[in-house]
C-alpha positions in Angstrom: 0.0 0.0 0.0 1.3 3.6 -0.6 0.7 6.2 0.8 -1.7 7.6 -1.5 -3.8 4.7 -0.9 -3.2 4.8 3.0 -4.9 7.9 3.2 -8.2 7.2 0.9 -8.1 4.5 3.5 -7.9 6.7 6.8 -10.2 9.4 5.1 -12.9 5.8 4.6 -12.4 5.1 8.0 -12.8 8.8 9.6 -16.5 9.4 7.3 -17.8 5.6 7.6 -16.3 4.1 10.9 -13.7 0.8 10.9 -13.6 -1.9 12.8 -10.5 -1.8 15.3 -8.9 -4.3 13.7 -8.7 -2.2 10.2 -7.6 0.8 12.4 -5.0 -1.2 13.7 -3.6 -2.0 10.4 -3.7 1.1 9.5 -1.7 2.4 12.6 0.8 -0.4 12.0 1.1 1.1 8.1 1.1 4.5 9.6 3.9 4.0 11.7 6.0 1.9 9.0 5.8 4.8 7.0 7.3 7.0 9.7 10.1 4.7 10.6 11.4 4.9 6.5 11.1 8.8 6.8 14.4 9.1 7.4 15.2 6.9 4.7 14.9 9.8 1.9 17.6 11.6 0.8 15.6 14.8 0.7 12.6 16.5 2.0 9.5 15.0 2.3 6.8 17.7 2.4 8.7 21.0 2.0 6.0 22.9 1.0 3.5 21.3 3.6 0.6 19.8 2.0 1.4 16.4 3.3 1.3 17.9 7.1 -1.4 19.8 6.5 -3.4 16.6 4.9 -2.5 14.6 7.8 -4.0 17.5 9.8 -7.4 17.1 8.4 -7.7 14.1 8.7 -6.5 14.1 12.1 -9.8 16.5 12.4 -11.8 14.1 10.6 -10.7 11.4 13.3 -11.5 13.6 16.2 -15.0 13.9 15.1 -15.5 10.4 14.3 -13.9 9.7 18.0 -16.3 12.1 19.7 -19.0 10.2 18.1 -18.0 7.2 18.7 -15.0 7.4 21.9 -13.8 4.3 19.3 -10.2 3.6 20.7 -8.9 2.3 17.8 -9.7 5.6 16.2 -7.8 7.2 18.7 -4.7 4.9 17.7 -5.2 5.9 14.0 -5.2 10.0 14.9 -2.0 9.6 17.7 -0.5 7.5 14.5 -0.5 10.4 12.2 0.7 12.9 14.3 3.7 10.9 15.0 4.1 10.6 10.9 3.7 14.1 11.2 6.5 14.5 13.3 8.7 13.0 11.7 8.5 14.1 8.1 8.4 17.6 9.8 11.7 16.9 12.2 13.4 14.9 9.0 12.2 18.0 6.2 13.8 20.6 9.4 16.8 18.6 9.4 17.9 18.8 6.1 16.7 22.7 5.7 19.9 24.5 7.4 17.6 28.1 7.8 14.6 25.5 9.5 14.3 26.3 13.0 17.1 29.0 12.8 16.8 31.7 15.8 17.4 35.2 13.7 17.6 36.8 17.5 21.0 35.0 17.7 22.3 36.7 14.9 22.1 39.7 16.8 24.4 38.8 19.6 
């Protein structure tokens, strides 16, 4: 599964519902995804689409949570943000200026 297809499949899941056992899987994708991140030679998401993506449907999840206090969905949301930590620590990494104090400069 990419993760093209990982997402239709979380966006299914957030709308419609999932048994816990899909949202598992999903979590266990999720979470191979974010142990390759730092596999790539360059960034990720530098213009943040990705990260913002992740952060609707992370929305989407904590809607469908509220309506249902499913755990598993739970799982799925805490899933993506630690893939969106990731990318967003691995895409700061390799930007020299990311995270950069200007105030420093000025010392």
């Amino acid at each position: 599964m990419d993760l093209s297809e990982l997402l239709r499949e979380i966006n299914a899941v957030a709308q419609t519902g999932g048994t816990a056992r899909h949202c598992e899987a999903l979590a266990r994708q999720i979470y191979s995804f974010a142990d390759m991140v730092g596999w790539s030679t360059g960034p990720i998401d530098p213009h943040g689409r990705l990260l913002e993506r992740l952060a609707l449907l992370q929305g989407d999840l904590e809607l469908r949570h509220a309506q249902t206090q499913d755990t598993a969905i739970a799982v799925l949301h805490d899933s993506l943000t630690d893939l969106g930590r990731a990318i967003a620590r691995h895409d700061d990494d390799l930007d020299p200026d990311a995270g950069r104090d200007d105030d420093v400069d000025d010392l």
